[in-house]
Structures are given as structure tokens and as C-alpha cells.
N, C-alpha and C positions, 0 to 999 in steps of 0.2 A: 656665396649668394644666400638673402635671407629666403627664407618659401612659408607663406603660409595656408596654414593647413583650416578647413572649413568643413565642418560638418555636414553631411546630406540629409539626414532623415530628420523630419519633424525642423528643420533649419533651412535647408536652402529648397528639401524636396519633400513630397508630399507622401511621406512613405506609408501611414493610415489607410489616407485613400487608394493608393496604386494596389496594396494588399487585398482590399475590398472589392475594389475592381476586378483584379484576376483570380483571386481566392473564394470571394462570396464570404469570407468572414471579416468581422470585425477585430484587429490589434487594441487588446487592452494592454498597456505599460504595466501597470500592477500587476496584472494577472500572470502575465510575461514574466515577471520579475518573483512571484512567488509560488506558483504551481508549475513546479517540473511538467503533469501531464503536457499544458498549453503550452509549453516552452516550447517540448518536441515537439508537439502538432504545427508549430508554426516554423518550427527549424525544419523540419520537412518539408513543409513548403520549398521555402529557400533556398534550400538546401538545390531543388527541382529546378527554380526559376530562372528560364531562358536568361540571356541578356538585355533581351527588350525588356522586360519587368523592370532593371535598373537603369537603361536607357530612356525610358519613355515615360521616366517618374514625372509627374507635374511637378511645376515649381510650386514653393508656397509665396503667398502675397507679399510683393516687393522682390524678392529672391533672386528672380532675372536680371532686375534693374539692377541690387545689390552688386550679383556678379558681374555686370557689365563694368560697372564703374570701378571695382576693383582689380579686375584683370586685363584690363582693356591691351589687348595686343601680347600678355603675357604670359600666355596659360602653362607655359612650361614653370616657373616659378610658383604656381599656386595647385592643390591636389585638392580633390575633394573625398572627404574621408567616409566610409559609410561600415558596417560590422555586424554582416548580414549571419556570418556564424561565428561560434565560437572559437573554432581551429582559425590560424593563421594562412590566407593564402600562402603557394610557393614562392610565387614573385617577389613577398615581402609588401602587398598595397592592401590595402582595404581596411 
């Protein structure tokens, strides 16, 4: 069976603002990608964050309709991918 695989953060969900939401700070990509310090600061976060923080992420505009129409009845076929730390879960998802 084919499956495909969809991105969550900044693609189907609203991963900026949900951080802003529950954090009070601001995710900058760059800053994330070049200062170790903010990396951890924000990998700590995450690292913390219940399930509802990735549960109850906003869509981004269109996203819902997106996935509606591409999954419609088949959610075991399709995963939505998200790589919230560095380490690999146990399960093998994320």
C-alpha cells in the first residue's frame, strides 16, 4: 500500500503560533538553525510539551480543507510528520 507522508509544522499546522501561545516566545527558523543557545531553549520547551500542544495546533490556511480532500475516509494510509526533537521517538513516528 502506497502512504503518504505530510508535513505538520509551518504546512498543515500552525507550529509559530501554537509555541507563542503556550511559550510566550517567539520561534525564529534561523535563529533555531544557527544558535545552539536558542535551540535548547526551545528543545526544552518541547521536549516539556503535554500532548495537547500538538494536538490542538491550529491549522494553517487551507490545511483542513487540504486534508480533508486528500484523506477523506483514509487516515490509516496517510501520517502526518512533525520533529519536534532531535532524538528519534521509541515507536519509530514523528
Amino acid at each position: 500500500m502506497a502512504r503518504l507522508f505530510l508535513d505538520m509544522d509551518g504546512v498543515l499546522t500552525d507550529f509559530d503560533t501554537q509555541f507563542e501561545r503556550w511559550f510566550g516566545k517567539k520561534v525564529k527558523v534561523w535563529l533555531y538553525k544557527t544558535d545552539a543557545g536558542f535551540r535548547d531553549t526551545i528543545d526544552r520547551h518541547l521536549a516539556a510539551a503535554p500532548e495537547e500542544f500538538w494536538a490542538d495546533m491550529p491549522w494553517m490556511p487551507g490545511a483542513e480543507e487540504f486534508w480533508t480532500e486528500m484523506v477523506p475516509g483514509r487516515p490509516s494510509s496517510c501520517r502526518a510528520r512533525t520533529s519536534p526533537r532531535r532524538a528519534a521517538p521509541a515507536n519509530g513516528a514523528g
